[in-house]
ZAGU-428743 format. One line per 2 residues: their letters; for each residue x, z, y of C-alpha. Coordinates in nm, 3 decimals. Each point is the difference from the previous one (the first is absolute). Layout:
# ZAGU-428743
a = X Z Y  ...
# end
This chain:
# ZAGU-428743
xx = -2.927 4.026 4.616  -0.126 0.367 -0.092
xx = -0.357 0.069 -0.136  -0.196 0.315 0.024
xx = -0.310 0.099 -0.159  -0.225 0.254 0.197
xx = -0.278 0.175 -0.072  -0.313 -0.010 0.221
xx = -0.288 0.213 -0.008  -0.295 -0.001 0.185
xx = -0.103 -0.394 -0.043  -0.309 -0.099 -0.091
xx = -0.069 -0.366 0.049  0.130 -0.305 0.073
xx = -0.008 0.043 0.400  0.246 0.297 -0.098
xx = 0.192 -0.211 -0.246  0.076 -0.262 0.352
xx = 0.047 0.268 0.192  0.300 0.183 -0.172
xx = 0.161 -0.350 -0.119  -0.022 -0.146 0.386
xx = 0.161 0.378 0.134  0.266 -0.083 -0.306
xx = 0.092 -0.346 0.100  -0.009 0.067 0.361
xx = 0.352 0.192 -0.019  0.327 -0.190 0.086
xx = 0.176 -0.061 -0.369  -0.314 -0.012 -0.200
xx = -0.013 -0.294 -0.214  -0.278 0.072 -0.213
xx = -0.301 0.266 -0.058  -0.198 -0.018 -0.273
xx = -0.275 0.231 0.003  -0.173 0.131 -0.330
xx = -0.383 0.186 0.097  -0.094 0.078 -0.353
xx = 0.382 0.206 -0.016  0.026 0.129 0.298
xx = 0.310 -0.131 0.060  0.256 -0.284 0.196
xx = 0.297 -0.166 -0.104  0.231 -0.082 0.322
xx = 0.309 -0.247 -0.041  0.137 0.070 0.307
xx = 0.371 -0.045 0.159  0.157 0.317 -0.031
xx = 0.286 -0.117 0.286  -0.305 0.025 0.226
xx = -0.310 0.241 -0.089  0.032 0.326 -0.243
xx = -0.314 0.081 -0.249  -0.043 0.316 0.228
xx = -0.129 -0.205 0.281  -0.176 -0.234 -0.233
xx = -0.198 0.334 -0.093  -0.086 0.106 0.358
xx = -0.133 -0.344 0.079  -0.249 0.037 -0.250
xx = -0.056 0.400 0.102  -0.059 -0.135 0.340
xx = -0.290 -0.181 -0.082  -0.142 0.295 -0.161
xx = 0.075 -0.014 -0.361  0.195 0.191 -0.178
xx = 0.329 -0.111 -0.152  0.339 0.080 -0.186
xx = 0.274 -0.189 -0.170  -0.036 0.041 -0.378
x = 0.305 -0.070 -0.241
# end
């Protein structure tokens, strides 16, 4: 099991907060998402056999935030 953290900008409440996590956990391979409002960002553990961070990212850029893997 792999974990990413991402950072997420353009949240701004809790509806967001469901909204990002559910578009997370929706991908084959995710385990986990645990998304953080107050930092702007998500940590993914994820199944790196079966999903790459760089999709992980467009999910969330699909739903219309804005996202990138930090290190």
């Amino acid at each position: 099991m792999a974990s990413v953290t991402l950072r997420v900008e353009g949240m701004t409440c809790q509806h967001c907060v469901r909204t990002v996590q559910e578009a997370l956990e929706g991908q084959s391979g995710v385990e986990r998402a645990k998304v953080d409002l107050n930092a702007g960002r998500a940590v993914v553990d994820y199944d790196s056999a079966k999903i790459t961070p760089r999709t992980l990212v467009n999910a969330v850029m699909e739903e219309g935030y804005t996202a990138e893997e930090i290190a």
